[in-house]
C-alpha positions in Angstrom: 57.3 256.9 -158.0 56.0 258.2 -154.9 58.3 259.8 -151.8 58.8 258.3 -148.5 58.3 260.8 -145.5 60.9 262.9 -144.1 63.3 261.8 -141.5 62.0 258.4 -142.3 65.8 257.0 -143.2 68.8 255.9 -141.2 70.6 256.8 -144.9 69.6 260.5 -144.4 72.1 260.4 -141.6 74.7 258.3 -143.0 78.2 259.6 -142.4 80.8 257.3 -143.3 82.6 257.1 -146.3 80.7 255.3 -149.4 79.1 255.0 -152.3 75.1 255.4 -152.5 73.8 252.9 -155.6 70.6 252.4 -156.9 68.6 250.3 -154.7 67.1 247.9 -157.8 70.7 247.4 -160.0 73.4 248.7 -157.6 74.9 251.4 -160.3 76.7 253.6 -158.4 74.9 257.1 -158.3 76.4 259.4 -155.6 79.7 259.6 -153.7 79.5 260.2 -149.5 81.9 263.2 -150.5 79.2 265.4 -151.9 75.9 264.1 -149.2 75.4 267.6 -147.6 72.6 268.1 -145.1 69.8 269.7 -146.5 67.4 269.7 -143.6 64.6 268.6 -146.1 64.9 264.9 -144.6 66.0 263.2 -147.6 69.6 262.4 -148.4 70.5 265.0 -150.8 73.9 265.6 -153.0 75.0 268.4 -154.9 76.4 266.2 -157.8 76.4 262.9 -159.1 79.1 260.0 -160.1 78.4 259.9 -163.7 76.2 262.1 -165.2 75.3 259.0 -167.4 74.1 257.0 -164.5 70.7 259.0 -164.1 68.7 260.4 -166.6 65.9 263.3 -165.9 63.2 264.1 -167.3 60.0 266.3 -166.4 57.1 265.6 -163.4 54.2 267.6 -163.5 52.3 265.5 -160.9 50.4 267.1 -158.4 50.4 271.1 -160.0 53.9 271.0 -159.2 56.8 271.6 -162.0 60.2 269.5 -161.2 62.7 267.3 -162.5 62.7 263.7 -161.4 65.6 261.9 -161.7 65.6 258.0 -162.6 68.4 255.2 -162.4 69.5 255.6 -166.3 70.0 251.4 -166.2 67.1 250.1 -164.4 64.9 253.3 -164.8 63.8 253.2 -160.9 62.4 256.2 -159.5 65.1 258.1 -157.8 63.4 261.3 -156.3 63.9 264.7 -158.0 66.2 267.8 -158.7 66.5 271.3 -157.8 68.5 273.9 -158.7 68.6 275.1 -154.6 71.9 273.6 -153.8 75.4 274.5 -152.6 78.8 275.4 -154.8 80.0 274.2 -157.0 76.8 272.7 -159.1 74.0 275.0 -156.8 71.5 271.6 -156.9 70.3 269.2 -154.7 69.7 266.2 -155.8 67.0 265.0 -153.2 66.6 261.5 -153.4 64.2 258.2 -151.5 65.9 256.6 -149.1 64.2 253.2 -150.4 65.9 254.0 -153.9 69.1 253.6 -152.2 71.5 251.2 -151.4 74.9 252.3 -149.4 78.2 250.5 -150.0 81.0 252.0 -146.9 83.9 252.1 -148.7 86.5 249.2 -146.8 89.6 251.2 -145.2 
């Protein structure tokens, strides 16, 4: 459950049209069409595929009060939630590179 540095991930920059999927069970998680630059250094996306794909709950850890979002099948540490995003939802879903796994969509 612990975070990866900043700018640490070729995935933060990842442009091309996919599907990011849980690292551990490959559920698929996020869409490329919602990855917006956040400048935070993680890959970050205002919504999900299926809400039923990750489940949240609450992380106290270190004094600070957030939501950390988990891999609802495998229950893998995902990185966390804020409500600091863009239109339409207004979050950002900021999540470990490591966690990840991209699938480019085949043209």
């Amino acid at each position: 459950e612990g975070t990866e540095p900043p700018f640490s991930s070729l995935l933060n920059e990842e442009k091309r049209e996919g599907t990011f999927r849980c690292a551990g069970c490959k559920s698929p998680l996020f869409s490329s069409s919602v990855k917006f630059d956040s400048g935070t250094g993680w890959p970050s996306f205002w919504d999900s595929i299926d809400k039923k794909n990750i489940k949240i709950r609450d992380d106290n850890s270190f004094g600070n009060k957030r939501v950390e979002i988990i891999c609802a099948n495998c229950d893998a540490h995902l990185g966390h939630v804020f409500k600091d995003g863009p239109n339409p939802t207004g979050l950002r879903y900021c999540v470990n590179s490591l966690s990840l796994d991209f699938k480019n969509k085949k043209k």
